[in-house]
C-alpha positions in Angstrom: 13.0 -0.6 33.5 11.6 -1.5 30.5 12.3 -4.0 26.9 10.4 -5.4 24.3 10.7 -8.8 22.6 9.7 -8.7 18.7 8.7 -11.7 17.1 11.6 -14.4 16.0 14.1 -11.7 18.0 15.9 -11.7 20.9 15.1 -9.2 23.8 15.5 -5.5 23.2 16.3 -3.8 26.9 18.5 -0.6 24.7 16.0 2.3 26.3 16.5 5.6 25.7 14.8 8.6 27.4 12.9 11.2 25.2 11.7 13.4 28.3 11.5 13.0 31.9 8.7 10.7 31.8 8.8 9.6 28.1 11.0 6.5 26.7 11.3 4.6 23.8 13.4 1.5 22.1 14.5 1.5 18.0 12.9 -1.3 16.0 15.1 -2.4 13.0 13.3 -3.7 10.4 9.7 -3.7 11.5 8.2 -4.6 8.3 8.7 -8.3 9.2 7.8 -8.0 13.1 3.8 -8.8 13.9 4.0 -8.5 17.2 5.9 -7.3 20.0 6.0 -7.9 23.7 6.7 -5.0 25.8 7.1 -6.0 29.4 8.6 -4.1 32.8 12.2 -6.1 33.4 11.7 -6.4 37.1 14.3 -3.5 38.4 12.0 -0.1 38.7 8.1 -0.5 39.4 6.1 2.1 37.9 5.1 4.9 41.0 1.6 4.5 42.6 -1.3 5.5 40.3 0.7 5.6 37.4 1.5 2.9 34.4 3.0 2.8 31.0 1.2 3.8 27.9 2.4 2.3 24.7 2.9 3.8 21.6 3.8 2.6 17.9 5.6 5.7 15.8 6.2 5.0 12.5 8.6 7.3 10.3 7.1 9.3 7.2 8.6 10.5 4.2 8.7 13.8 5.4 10.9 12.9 8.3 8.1 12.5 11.1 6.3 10.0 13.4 3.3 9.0 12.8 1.9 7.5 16.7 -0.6 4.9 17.5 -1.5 3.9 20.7 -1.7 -0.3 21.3 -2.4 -0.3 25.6 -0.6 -0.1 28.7 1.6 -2.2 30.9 1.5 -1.9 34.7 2.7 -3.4 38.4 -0.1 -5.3 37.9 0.0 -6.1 34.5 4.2 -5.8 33.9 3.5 -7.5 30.2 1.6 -7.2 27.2 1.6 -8.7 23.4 0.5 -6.0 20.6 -0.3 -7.1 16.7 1.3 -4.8 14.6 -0.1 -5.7 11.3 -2.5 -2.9 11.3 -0.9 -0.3 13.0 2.1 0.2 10.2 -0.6 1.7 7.9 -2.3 4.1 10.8 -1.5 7.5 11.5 -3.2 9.5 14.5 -4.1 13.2 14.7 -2.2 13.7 18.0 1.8 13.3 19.2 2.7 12.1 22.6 6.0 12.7 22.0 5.6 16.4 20.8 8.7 18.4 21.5 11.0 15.2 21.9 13.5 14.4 19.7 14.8 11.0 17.8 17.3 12.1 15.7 17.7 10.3 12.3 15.3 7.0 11.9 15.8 4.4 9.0 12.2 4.5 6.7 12.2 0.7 8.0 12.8 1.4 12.0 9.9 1.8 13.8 9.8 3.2 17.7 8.0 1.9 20.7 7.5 4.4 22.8 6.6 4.1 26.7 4.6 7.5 28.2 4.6 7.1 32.0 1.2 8.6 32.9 -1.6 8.4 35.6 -3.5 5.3 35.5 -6.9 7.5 35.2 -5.9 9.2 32.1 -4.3 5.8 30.4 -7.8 4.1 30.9 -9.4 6.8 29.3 -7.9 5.8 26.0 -8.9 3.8 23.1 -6.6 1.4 21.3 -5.6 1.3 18.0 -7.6 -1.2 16.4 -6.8 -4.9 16.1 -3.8 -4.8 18.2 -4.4 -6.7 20.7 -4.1 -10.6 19.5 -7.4 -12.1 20.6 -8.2 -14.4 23.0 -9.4 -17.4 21.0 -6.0 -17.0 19.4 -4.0 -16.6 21.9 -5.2 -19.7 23.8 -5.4 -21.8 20.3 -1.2 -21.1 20.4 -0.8 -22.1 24.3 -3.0 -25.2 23.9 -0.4 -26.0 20.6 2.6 -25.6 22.2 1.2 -27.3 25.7 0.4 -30.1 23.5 3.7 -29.9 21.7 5.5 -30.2 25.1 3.2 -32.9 26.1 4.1 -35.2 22.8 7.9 -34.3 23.6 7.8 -35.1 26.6 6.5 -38.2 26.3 7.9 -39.6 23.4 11.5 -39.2 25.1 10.9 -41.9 27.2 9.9 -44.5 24.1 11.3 -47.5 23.3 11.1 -50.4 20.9 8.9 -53.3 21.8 12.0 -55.9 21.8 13.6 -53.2 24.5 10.6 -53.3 26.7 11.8 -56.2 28.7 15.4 -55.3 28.9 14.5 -52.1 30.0 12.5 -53.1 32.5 15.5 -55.5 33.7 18.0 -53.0 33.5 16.4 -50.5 35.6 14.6 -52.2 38.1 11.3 -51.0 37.1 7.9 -52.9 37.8 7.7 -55.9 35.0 3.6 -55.5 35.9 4.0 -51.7 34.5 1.9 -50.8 31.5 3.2 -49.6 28.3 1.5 -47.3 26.0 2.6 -47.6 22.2 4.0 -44.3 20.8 1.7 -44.4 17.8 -1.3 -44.5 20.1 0.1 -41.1 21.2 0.5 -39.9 18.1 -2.7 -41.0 16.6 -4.0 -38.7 19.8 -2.0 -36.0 19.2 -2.9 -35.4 15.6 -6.8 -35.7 16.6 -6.6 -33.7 19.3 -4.6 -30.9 17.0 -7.1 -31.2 14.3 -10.3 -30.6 16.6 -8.2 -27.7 18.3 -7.7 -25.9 14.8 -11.4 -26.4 13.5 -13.2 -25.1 17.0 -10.8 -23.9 19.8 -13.6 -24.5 22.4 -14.8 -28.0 21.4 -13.8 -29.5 24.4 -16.3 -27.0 26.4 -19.1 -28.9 25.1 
């Protein structure tokens, strides 16, 4: 029902069930991870009124969990991204998973855990602070990679000046057809980039 994708890993679907309504997945070597998607994989929708909570427990030296909660995932929202900078360094006053058991956990494996629970009493909590990557941020990276894709793209299909009329022969195209130099595309790609990275909303104005 559920998985989680860490940053620079591949997917994590390895669930395994605390309680009736309680689940979590291992995550090896979390030091290096700052985020983490958890998202539903499509098979089992959440019931009616209820959604996912999600948790962050990080092991102590004395052999606990310290949890932390980041938001919730839902039929209507089946993904989310968390930042997990901050959290590592948290702890909380109260366990979600009280009475559930992990077994041994590596100082350096982290759990996410997943607390199915009315949508009334998810919405009533507060989020660990500076989980959630914001906005501005999050649209700076899609317009990147958009961009990225764009230039790709595009420069697949370049060719030498010489070739322009051979290729235009060879493949029947239009000899009126215009051609744009690559560099001219480049030259807008690096301004573009540049004005993205100093004010991600310049082009509102």
């Amino acid at each position: 029902m559920f998985g989680i994708v860490a940053s620079g890993r591949l997917i994590n679907t390895d669930v395994q069930q605390a309680s009736e309504n309680q689940f979590f997945l291992a995550l090896e070597q979390a030091e290096s991870v700052g985020h983490v998607v958890v998202f539903l994989t499509g098979g089992v929708p959440f019931n009616p009124g209820f959604a996912g909570a999600i948790y962050f427990g990080w092991p102590t030296p004395e052999g606990g969990i310290t949890w932390q909660y980041l938001g919730y995932i839902s039929n209507e929202k089946p993904s989310a991204i968390f930042k997990l900078a901050k959290v590592k360094q948290s702890d909380v006053t109260s366990n979600p998973f009280a009475g559930s058991t992990f077994g041994a956990i590596a100082q350096t494996t982290a759990l996410v855990g997943i607390c199915v629970e009315s949508v009334n009493e998810i919405v009533a909590k507060t989020p660990a602070a500076d989980t959630v990557p914001s906005t501005v941020a999050s649209y700076n990276e899609f317009c990147t990679k958009m961009l990225q894709n764009f230039y790709n793209y595009a420069a697949s299909f370049a060719v030498g000046q010489m070739d322009i009329a051979m290729t235009v022969s060879q493949t029947g195209g239009n000899p009126s057809q215009n051609y744009v130099p690559i560099q001219t595309l480049t030259n807008w790609y690096e301004s573009f980039s540049k004005r993205l990275a100093a004010n991600p909303n310049f082009w509102k104005t």
